[in-house]
N, C-alpha and C positions, 0 to 999 in steps of 0.2 A: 188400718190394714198395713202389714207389713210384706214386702214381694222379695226375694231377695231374686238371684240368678235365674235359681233351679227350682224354689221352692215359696209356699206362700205359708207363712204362721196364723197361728192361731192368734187375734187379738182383743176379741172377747170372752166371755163367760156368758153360757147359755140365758142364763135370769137376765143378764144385761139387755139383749136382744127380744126375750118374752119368749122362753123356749124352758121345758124341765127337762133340766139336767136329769132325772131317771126315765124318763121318756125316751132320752136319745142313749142312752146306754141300750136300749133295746137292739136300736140299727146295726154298733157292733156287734152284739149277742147276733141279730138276723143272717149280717156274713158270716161272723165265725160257724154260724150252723151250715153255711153254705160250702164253705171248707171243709169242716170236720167228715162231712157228708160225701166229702169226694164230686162235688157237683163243678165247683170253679177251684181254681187255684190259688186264687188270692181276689182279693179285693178293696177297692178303698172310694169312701163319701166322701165328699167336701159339701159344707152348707153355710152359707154367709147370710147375713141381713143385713141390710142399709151400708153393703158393701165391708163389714167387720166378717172375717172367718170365726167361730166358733166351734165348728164341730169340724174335723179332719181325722181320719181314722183311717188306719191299714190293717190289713188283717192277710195273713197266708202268705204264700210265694209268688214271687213273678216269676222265679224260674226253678219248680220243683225242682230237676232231673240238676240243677249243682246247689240249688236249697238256697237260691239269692232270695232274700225277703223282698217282699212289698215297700217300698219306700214311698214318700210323698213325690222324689224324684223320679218313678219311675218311668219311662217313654211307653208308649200304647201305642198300637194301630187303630187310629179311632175312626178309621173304616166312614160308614156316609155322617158323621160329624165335622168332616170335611166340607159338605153342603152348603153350611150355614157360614163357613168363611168364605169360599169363594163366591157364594151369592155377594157377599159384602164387596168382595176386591171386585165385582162389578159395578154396582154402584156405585167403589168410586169412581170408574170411567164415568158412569153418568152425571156423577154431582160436575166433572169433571167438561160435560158439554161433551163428551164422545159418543156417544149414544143416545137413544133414545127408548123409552121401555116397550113401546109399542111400532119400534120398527123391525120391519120383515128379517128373518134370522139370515136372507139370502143377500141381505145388504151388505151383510159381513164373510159369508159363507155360499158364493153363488152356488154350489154343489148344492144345496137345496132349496134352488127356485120350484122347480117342478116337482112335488111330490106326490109320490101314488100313497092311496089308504087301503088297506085291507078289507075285501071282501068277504071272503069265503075260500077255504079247500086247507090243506095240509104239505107243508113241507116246501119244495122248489116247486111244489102245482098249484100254488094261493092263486085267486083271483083279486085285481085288484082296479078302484077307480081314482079319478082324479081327486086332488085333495078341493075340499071347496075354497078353501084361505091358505094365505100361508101361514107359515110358524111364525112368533114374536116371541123381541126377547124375553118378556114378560111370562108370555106361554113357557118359557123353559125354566123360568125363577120359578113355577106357582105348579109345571109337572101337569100341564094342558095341553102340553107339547104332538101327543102322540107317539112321544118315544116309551119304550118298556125298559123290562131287563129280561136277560136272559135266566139267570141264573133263581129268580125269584116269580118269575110271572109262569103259571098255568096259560101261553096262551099260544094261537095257532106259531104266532111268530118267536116264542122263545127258543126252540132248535134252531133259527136263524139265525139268534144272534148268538149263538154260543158256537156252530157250524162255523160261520164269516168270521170269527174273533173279534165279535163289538163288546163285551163285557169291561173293557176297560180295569182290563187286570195289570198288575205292577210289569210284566213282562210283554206284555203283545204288541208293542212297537214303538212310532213316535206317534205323540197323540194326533195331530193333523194325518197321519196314515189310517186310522182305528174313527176317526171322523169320517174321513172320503171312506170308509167302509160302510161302517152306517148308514151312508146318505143313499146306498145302492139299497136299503133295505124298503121296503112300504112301511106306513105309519100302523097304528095301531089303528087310531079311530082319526076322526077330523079334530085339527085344529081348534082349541076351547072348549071341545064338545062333553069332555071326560076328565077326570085325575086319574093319572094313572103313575106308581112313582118308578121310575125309569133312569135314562142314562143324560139324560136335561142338563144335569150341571156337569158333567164330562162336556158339551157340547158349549158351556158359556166358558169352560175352560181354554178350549180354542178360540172362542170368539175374544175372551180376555188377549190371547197371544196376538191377535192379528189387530186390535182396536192399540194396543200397547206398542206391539211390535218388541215385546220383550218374550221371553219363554215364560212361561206359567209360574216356574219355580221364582223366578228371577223376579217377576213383578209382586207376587205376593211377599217374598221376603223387605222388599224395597217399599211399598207402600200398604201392606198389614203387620209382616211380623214384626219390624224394627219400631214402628210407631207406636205398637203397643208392647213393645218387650217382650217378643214371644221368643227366644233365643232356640228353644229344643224343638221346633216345630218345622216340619218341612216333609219331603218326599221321598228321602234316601237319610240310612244311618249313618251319620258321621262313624267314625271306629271308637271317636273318644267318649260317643253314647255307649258303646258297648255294654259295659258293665253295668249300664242302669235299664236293658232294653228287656223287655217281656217275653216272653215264651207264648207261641199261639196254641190253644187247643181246640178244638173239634170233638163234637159228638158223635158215634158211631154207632149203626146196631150191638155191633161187638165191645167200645169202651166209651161210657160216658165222658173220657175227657182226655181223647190221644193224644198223642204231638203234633200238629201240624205245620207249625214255621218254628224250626226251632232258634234260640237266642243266635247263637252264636254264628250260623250258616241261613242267615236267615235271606227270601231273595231280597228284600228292604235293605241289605248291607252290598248285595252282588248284582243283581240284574234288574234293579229298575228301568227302564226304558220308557213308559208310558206315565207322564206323569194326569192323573186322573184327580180328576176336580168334584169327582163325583165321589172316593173313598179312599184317596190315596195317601192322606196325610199321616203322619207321625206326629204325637204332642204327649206332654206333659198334663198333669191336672193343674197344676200354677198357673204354665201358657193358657190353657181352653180359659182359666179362672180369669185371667187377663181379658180373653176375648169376650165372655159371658160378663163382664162389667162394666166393657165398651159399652153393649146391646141395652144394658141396666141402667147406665147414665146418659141413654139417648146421644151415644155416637162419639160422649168422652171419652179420649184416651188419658196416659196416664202425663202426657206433655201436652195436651191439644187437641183437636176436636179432631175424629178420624171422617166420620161422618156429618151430617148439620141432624137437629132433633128431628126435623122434616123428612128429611130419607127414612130415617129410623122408624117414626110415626109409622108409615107410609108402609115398610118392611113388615111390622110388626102387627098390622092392620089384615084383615082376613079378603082376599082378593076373588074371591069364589063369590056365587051366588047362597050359594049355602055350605054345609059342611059335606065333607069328605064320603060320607056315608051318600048321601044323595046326588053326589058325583060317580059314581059307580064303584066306589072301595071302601066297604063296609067293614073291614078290618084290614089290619097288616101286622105280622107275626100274632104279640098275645094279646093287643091292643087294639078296642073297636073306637071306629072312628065317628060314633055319632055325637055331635054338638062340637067337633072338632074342624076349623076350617083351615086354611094356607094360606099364609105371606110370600112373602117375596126371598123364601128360602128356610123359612121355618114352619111348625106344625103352629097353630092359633086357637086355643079354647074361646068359644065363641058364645056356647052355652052349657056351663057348670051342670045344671041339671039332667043335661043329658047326659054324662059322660058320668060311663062305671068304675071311674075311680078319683079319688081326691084330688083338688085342684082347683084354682078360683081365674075368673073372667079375666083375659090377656094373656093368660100364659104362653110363653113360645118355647119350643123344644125340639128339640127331635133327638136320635139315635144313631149304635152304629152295632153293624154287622156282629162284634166278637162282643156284644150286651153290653157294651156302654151307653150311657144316656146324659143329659141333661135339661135341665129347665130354668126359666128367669119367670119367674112372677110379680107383676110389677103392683098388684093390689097388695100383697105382703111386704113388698121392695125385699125380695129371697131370691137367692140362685142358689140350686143344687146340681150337684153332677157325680156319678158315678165310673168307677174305671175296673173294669177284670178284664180278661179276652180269652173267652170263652162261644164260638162261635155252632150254629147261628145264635139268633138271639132271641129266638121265642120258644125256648129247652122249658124253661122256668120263667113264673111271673114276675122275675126281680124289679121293673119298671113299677109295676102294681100295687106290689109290697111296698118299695119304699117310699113311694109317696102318700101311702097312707101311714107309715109313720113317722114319716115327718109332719105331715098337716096333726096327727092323734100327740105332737109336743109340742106342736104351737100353742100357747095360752092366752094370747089375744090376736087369734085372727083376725085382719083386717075385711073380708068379703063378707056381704050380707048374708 
């Protein structure tokens, strides 16, 4: 494996890995049809085995409207793929002896000793009771918190939080204000009782600030991004990203693929103010490929251990009672959750056969808002990930598709 700055090379040949090289010409063929199509703007895989890249591919524009191509350099909004690294930059507090997983979130955060849960009614007329537990921190890695989102949840409480400004969007304040926001809100349900995926890791993002006593931004670049080389990765555009930064789109009744944060004026370069732990990061597909190799070598970085294999284990282990589906969230966007369980900040395939689409026992993954994704499978020793921004992200089944053709060019899978 070759990493340079900005970018990571190619340092296989698909046969070498056990992969047909006309198999995986298909995946380009599937973007470019996505392109030609007018659906996304660009796109680009990256898929490595036993930590060798072999397949990296761009396809379209990152920024139609001046016709900048797709580069392997190019910066993303990788939107809640943000998740899965500051769940990490938690646990380093905890390997760390600062915390604890199963202590009260109010230990950190007296604002939510007393919480109410939601009852019954609508709007500023909800009825609500005491909570029976409190929150841990654990509840908010695993999203048993009883926190929601506004912008994604059908539920009595989502015009609350978009009403109070708890969404945790790049301009709505300082994050410890958009906290004490939240905390005036009632829970969804009780404490463990449910999954529900929500604003959890916004809220370990403040708990990181005060366990640290560093800003969010500041502790992650200090003990995530430098350790594992993530240089393009952060919460605001530097200016000398400029020229490699993505164009956002959105779907609308009226155009399958507006402009909605354009390159150049984008707020990511002018008014970040809320730095959000839950979707607010900037990366490269090199940086994520960095962080997705840590999680693949059980916690190695590319100088030293960032994690011990034990955390990682542990992370990567399904912390539910059952899957996701039997926890009350039987899908999310175009993706059903049955045989699907949660770690301690990642999605967890728990049983292969349930689940309707390709993928073998361990896998951990998760998504982000403008349809990017990725996954680590550690029964193939495979990491893929995917990059366009194109939001939301359940327009098209792109998640669906491509991992059924990646597994349809595997030629000796490892899973039974």
């Amino acid at each position: 494996m070759e990493i340079g700055r900005h970018t990571v090379r190619v340092t296989a040949t698909p046969e070498s890995v056990g992969f047909s090289r006309d198999r995986l010409e298909d995946i380009r063929t599937w973007m470019q049809g996505y392109v030609d199509e007018g659906k996304l703007p660009g796109a680009m895989t990256m898929i490595s085995r036993h930590g060798e890249v072999f397949f990296l591919e761009c396809v379209g524009k990152s920024d139609p409207e001046s016709g900048l191509e797709m580069q392997v350099d190019t910066v993303f909004r990788i939107y809640s793929m943000t998740k899965p690294i500051v769940s990490v930059g938690l646990m380093v507090l905890f390997e760390a002896g600062l915390l604890a997983l199963d202590d009260p979130l109010s230990e950190y955060l007296p604002v939510f000793r007393d919480m109410e849960v939601y009852r019954s009614g609508q709007g500023e007329a909800i009825q609500t009771e005491k909570a029976r537990s409190p929150i841990s921190i654990r509840q908010l890695l695993t999203h048993t918190s009883g926190f929601g989102y506004g912008v994604f949840d059908d539920t009595p409480l989502a015009s609350l939080y978009k009403s109070r400004q708890v969404e945790f969007y790049p301009d709505d304040g300082p994050l410890e204000d958009v906290v004490l926001r939240l905390a005036e809100l009632p829970l969804l349900f009780h404490p463990g009782s449910r999954w529900n995926y929500g604003v959890s890791t916004d809220v370990l993002g403040h708990v990181i600030e005060v366990v640290s006593g560093q800003a969010l931004d500041v502790f992650l670049t200090k003990r995530v991004f430098e350790p594992l080389g993530m240089p393009d990765t952060g919460f605001r555009l530097p200016r000398h990203n400029l020229g490699r930064f993505s164009a956002l789109y959105e779907a609308t009744p009226a155009d399958p693929m507006q402009l909605a944060d354009p390159r150049e004026d984008s707020v990511y370069g002018n008014e970040v103010t809320t730095l959000s732990g839950g979707a607010g990061l900037l990366s490269t597909a090199s940086d994520y490929f960095r962080f997705t190799e840590m999680i693949r070598r059980s916690g190695q970085g590319p100088e030293g251990p960032l994690l011990r294999p034990e955390t990682v284990a542990d992370m990567t282990r399904n912390q539910l009672p059952g899957d996701l589906a039997s926890m009350g969230q039987g899908t999310f966007n175009e993706m059903s959750y049955d045989g699907i369980g949660f770690g301690l900040g990642f999605s967890i395939v728990i049983d292969p056969n349930a689940v309707d689409y390709a993928c073998a026992v361990g896998e951990v993954a998760w998504g982000g808002l403008a349809s990017t994704a990725f996954w680590v499978d550690p029964t193939n020793d495979l990491t893929v990930s995917f990059f366009t921004q194109l939001a939301p992200s359940d327009l098209y089944p792109i998640r669906w598709d491509l991992r059924n053709l990646v597994y349809q060019a595997l030629t000796d899978r490892g899973d039974p």
